[in-house]
Legacy VTK file of the C-alpha trace (Angstrom):
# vtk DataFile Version 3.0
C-alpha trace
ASCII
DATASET POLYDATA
POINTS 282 float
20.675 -54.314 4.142
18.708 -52.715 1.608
15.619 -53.794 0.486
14.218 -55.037 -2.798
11.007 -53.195 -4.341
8.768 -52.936 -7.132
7.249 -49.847 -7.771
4.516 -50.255 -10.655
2.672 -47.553 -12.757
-0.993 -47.255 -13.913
-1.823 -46.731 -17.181
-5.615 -48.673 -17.185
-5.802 -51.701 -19.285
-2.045 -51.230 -20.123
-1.029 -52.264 -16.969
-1.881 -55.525 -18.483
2.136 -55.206 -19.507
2.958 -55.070 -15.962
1.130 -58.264 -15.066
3.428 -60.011 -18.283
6.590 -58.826 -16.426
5.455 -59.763 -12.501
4.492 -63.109 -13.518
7.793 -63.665 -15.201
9.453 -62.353 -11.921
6.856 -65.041 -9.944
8.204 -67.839 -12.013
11.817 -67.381 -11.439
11.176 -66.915 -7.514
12.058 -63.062 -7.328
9.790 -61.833 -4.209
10.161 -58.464 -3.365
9.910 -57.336 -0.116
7.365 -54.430 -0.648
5.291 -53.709 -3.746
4.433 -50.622 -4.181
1.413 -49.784 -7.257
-0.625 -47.231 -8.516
-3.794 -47.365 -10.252
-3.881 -50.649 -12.867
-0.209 -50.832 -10.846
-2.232 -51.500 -7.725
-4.452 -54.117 -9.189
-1.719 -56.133 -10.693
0.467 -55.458 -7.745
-1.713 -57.663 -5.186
-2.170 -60.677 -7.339
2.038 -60.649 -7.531
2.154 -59.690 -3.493
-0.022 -63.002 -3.093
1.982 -64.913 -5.277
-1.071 -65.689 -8.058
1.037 -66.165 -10.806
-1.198 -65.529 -14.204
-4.319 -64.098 -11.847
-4.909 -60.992 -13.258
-4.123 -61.823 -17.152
-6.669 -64.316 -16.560
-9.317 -62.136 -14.960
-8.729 -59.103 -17.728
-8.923 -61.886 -20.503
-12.325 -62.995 -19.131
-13.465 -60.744 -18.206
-12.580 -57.513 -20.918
-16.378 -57.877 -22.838
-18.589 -57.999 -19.637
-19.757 -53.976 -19.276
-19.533 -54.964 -16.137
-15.817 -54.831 -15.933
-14.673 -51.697 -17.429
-16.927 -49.860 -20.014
-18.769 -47.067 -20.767
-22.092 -48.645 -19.856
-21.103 -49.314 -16.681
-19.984 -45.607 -15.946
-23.596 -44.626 -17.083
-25.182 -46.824 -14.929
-23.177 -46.376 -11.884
-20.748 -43.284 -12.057
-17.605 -45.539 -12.302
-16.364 -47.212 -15.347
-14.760 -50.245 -13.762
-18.277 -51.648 -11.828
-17.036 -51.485 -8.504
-18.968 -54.151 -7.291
-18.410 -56.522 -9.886
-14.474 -55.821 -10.158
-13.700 -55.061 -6.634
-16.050 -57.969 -4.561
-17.629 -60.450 -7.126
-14.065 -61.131 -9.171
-12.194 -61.924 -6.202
-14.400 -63.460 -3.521
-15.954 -66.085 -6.317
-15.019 -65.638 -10.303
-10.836 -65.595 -10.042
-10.436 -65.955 -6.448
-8.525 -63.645 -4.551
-5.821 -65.688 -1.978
-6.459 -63.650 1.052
-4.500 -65.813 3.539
-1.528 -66.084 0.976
-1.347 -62.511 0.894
-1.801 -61.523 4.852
1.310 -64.242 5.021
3.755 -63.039 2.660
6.549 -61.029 2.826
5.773 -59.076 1.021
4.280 -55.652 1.922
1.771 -53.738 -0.557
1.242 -50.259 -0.582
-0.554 -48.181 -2.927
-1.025 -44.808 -3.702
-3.988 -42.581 -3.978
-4.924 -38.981 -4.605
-6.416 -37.236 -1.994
-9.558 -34.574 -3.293
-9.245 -32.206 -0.526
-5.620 -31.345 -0.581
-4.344 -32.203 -4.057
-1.822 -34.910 -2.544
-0.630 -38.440 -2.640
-1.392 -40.546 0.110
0.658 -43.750 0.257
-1.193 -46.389 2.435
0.418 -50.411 3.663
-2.565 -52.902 3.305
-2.965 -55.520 5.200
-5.371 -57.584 3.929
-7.959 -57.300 0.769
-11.014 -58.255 2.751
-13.347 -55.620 4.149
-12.501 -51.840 3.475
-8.612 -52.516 2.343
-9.927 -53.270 -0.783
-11.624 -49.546 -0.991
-7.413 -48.336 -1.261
-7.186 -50.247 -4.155
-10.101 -49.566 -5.638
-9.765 -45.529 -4.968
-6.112 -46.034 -6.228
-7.980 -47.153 -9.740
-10.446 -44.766 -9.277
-9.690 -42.451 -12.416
-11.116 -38.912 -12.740
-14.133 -37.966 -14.325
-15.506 -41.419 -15.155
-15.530 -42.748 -11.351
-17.031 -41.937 -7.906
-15.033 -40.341 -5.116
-13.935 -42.957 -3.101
-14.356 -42.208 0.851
-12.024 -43.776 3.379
-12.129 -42.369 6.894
-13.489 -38.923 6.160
-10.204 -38.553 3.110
-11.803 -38.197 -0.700
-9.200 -40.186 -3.029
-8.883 -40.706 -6.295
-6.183 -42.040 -8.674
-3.000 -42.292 -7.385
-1.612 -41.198 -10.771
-3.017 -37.880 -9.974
-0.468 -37.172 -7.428
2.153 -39.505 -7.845
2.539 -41.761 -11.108
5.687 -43.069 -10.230
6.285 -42.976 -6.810
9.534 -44.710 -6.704
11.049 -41.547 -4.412
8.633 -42.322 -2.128
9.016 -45.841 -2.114
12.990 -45.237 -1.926
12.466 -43.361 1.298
11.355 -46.091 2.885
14.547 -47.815 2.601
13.910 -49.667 -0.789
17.229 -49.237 -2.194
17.455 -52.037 -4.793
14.426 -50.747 -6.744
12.622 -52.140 -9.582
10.024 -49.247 -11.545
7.986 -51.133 -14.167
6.689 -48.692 -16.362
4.164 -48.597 -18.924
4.957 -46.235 -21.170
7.844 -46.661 -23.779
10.793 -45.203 -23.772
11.083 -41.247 -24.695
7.096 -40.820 -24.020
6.402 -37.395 -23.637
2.753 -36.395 -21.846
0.789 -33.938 -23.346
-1.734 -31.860 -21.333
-4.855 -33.857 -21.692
-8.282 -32.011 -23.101
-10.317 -33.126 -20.440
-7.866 -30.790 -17.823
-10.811 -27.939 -18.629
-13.487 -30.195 -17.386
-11.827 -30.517 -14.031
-13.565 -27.192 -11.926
-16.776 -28.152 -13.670
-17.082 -31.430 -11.695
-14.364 -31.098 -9.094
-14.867 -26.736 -8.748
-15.204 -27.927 -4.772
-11.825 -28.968 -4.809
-9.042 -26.509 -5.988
-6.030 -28.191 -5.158
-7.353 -31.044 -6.666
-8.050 -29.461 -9.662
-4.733 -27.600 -9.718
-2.845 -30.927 -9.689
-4.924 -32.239 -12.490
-4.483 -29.784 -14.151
-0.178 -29.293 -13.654
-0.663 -33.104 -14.335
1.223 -33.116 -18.266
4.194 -30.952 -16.537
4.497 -32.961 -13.701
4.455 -36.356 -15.108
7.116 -35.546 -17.541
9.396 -34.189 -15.078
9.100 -37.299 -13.023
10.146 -38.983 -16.232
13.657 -37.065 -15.970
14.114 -37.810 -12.464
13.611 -41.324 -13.368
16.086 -40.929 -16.414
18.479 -39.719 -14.428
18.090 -42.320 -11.330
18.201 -45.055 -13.899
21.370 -43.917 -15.406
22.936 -43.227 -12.111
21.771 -46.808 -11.221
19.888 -46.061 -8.376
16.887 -48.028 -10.159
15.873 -50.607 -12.949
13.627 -49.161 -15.086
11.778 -52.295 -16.776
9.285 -50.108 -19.941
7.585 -51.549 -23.113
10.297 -52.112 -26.084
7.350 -50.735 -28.145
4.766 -48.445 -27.946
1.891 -50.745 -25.963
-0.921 -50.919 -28.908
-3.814 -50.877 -26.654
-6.867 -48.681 -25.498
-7.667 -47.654 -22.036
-10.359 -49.687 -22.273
-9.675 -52.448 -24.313
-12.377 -54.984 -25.242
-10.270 -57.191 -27.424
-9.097 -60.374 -25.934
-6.094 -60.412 -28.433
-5.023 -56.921 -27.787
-4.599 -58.048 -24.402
-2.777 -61.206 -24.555
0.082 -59.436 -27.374
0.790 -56.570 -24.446
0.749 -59.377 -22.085
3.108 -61.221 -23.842
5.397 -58.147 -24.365
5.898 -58.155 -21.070
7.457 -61.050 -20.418
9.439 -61.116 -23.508
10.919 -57.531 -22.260
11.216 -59.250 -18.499
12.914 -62.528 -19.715
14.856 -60.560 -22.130
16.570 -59.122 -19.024
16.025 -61.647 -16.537
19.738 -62.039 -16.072
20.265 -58.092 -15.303
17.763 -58.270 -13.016
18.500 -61.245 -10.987
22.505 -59.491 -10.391
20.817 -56.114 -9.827
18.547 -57.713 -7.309
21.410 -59.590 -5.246
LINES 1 283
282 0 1 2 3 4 5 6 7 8 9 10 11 12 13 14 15 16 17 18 19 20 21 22 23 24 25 26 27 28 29 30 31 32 33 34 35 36 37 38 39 40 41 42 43 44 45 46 47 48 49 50 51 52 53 54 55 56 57 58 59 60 61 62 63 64 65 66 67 68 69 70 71 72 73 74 75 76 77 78 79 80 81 82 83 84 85 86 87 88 89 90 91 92 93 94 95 96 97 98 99 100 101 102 103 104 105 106 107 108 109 110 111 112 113 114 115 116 117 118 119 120 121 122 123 124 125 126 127 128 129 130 131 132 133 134 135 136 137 138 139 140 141 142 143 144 145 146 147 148 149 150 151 152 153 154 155 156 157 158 159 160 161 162 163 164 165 166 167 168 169 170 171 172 173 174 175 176 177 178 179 180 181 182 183 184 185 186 187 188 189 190 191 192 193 194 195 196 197 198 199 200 201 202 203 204 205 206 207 208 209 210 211 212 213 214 215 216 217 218 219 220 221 222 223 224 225 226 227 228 229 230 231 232 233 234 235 236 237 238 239 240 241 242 243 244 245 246 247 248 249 250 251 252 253 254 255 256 257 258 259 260 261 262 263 264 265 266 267 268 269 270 271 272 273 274 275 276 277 278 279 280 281
């Protein structure tokens, strides 16, 4: 029997979009059986695995004005822009608790992807739990260049996931996720455009060539993986779930409205085709 899964991109505080379209999913009692995220994808991803329907809007609304969340401040104070501390330990063990036991128990299985430094490549790792060092995958997953720390796990240097893979959902199909759900947050026809900061990369990462090379092949890559998708999606090998619009928001976005309107997108677009998805699901 094959197996329903999610596979959810980054995008920083647009994943905010994805959170609109797994709660949606939550409320209409579509589990998956593995979850697979990247980046903002990741963070979004383990609040749906645990079943905390409405966690993570309410954490990023809350939260989005603390410089202790995601900001430029915080990046000059401690190398990353989302305070790992603050966003990683403090918000889930006390401010918008995490349900650890909820999410060891479901059935759901998480994975998420990171970037390792040292060879250039995706690693895709199962998590267990979110207490203790399983919530350094997550956090490396997030972890995007330039404006965060290399996060070590067992000698590997990761990264973003979105380095290597943005939208792993050939990975994820490989593992014998046939009925698969990508939720995407960039609209449809999107084109990526080699970003300016590719000629920083050998000045901070010159250590790491592979690395740098993949950063750097990034644009290319991404929008190939975009045609692959295309063509999967018309072939209906996958559901492709995207903004209807182009998602009005910053990277970092500080504006509690901003928020809630992407937010909100998302489950219009997700209700809007609740009923496709509940036949392509069963």
């Amino acid at each position: 029997m094959k197996k329903f899964g999610l596979v959810l991109e980054g995008g920083a505080a647009r994943g905010i979009y994805t959170a609109g379209v797994l709660d949606v999913l939550l409320e209409n009692g579509l589990r998956a059986d593995g979850v697979m995220g990247v980046s903002a994808g990741a963070i979004h991803g383990i609040s749906y695995a645990a079943g905390q329907c409405g966690r993570s809007y309410c954490f990023s609304v809350k939260y989005c004005k603390d410089s202790r969340f995601m900001s430029f401040r915080s990046f000059l104070r401690t190398g990353d822009i989302c305070g790992a501390k603050f966003c990683y330990y403090d918000i889930p063990q006390h401010l918008v608790p995490f349900a650890h036991e909820s999410f060891i128990n479901s059935k759901t299985d998480f994975y998420c992807v990171c970037t390792d430094v040292k060879t250039g490549l995706p690693v895709y790792h199962k998590c267990e739990d979110m207490r203790g060092a399983e919530i350094e995958w997550v956090r490396a997953s997030a972890s995007m260049p330039l404006v965060s720390n290399t996060v070590e796990i067992d000698g590997q240097m990761l990264l973003d996931g979105g380095v290597a893979d943005s939208i792993p959902f050939r990975a994820f199909m490989q593992m014998d996720y046939g009925k698969t759900i990508v939720v995407c947050t960039q609209h449809d026809g999107y084109r990526k455009e080699t970003d300016v900061t590719a000629k920083l990369m050998p000045l901070r990462y010159g250590k790491y060539p592979a690395f740098v090379q993949t950063m750097q092949n990034r644009a290319e890559m991404y929008n190939a993986q975009l045609d692959d998708l295309k063509t999967a999606e018309n072939n209906g090998e996958v559901l492709v779930i995207r903004p209807s619009e182009p998602l009005a928001i910053g990277r970092i976005e500080h504006d509690p409205a901003v928020i809630r309107s992407v937010y909100m997108l998302g489950r219009q677009d997700a209700l809007r085709r609740l009923e496709e998805i509940i036949k392509f699901v069963n």
